[in-house]
N, C-alpha and C positions, 0 to 999 in steps of 0.2 A: 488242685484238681485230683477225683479218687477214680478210677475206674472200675465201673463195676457190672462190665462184660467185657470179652474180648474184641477191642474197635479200633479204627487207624484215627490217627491223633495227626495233624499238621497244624504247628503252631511257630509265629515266627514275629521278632518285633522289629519295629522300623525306627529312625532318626536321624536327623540330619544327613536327610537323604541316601542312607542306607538301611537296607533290610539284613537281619541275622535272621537266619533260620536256627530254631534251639529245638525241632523236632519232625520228625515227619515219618512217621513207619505206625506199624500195628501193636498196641499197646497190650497189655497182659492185664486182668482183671486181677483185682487189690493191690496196682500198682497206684502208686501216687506223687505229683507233681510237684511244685512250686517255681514259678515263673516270677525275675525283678524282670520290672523296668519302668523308664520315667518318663517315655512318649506315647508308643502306640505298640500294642498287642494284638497282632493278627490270629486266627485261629479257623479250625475247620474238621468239623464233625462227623462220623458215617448217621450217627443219629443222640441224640438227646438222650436217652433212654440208656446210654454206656457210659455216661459219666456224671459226676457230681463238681459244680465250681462254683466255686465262690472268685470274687470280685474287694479285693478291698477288703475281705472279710463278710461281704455280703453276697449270701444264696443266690445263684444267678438261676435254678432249677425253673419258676416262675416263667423267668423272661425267654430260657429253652428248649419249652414246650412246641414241640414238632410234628406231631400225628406222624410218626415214621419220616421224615425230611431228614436230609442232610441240612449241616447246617454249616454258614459260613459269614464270619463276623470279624468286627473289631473294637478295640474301645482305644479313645483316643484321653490320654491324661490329662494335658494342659486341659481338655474343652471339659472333660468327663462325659462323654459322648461314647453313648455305647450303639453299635451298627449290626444289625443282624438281619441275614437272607436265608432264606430257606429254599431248597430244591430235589429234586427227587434223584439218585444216583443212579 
């Protein structure tokens, strides 16, 4: 994940019935991320338009098209199910 304005990031994965939280505060423009994990990746956006992800290796910018929306999602590994909601802040 790249940042490329200054935006709040909360992102946290789950398994076997627990959640870590690996982030959650206002991120700094040209900072850049990298998240493992092997179940499920929560996440949650001020807006689409502050950052750049990839998935896998593949561009999720497509599927994080917002018209201004926060946005708030997950993808789930074993199924490869990607979940995305959008809302106004």
């Amino acid at each position: 994940m790249e940042i490329l304005a200054d935006t709040k990031v909360n992102i946290s994965k789950s398994g076997n019935g627990e959640v870590t939280q690996l982030m959650n505060q206002v991120v700094s423009k040209g900072d850049q991320y990298i998240f493992d994990f092997e179940s499920t990746i929560n996440f949650e956006f001020w807006s689409a338009e502050h950052i750049r992800m990839q998935l896998n290796a593949i561009p999720m910018d497509n599927f994080l098209s917002d018209g201004g929306f926060a946005i708030r999602g997950s993808y789930e590994a074993e199924k490869s199910q990607l979940y995305l909601g959008f809302y106004r802040r």
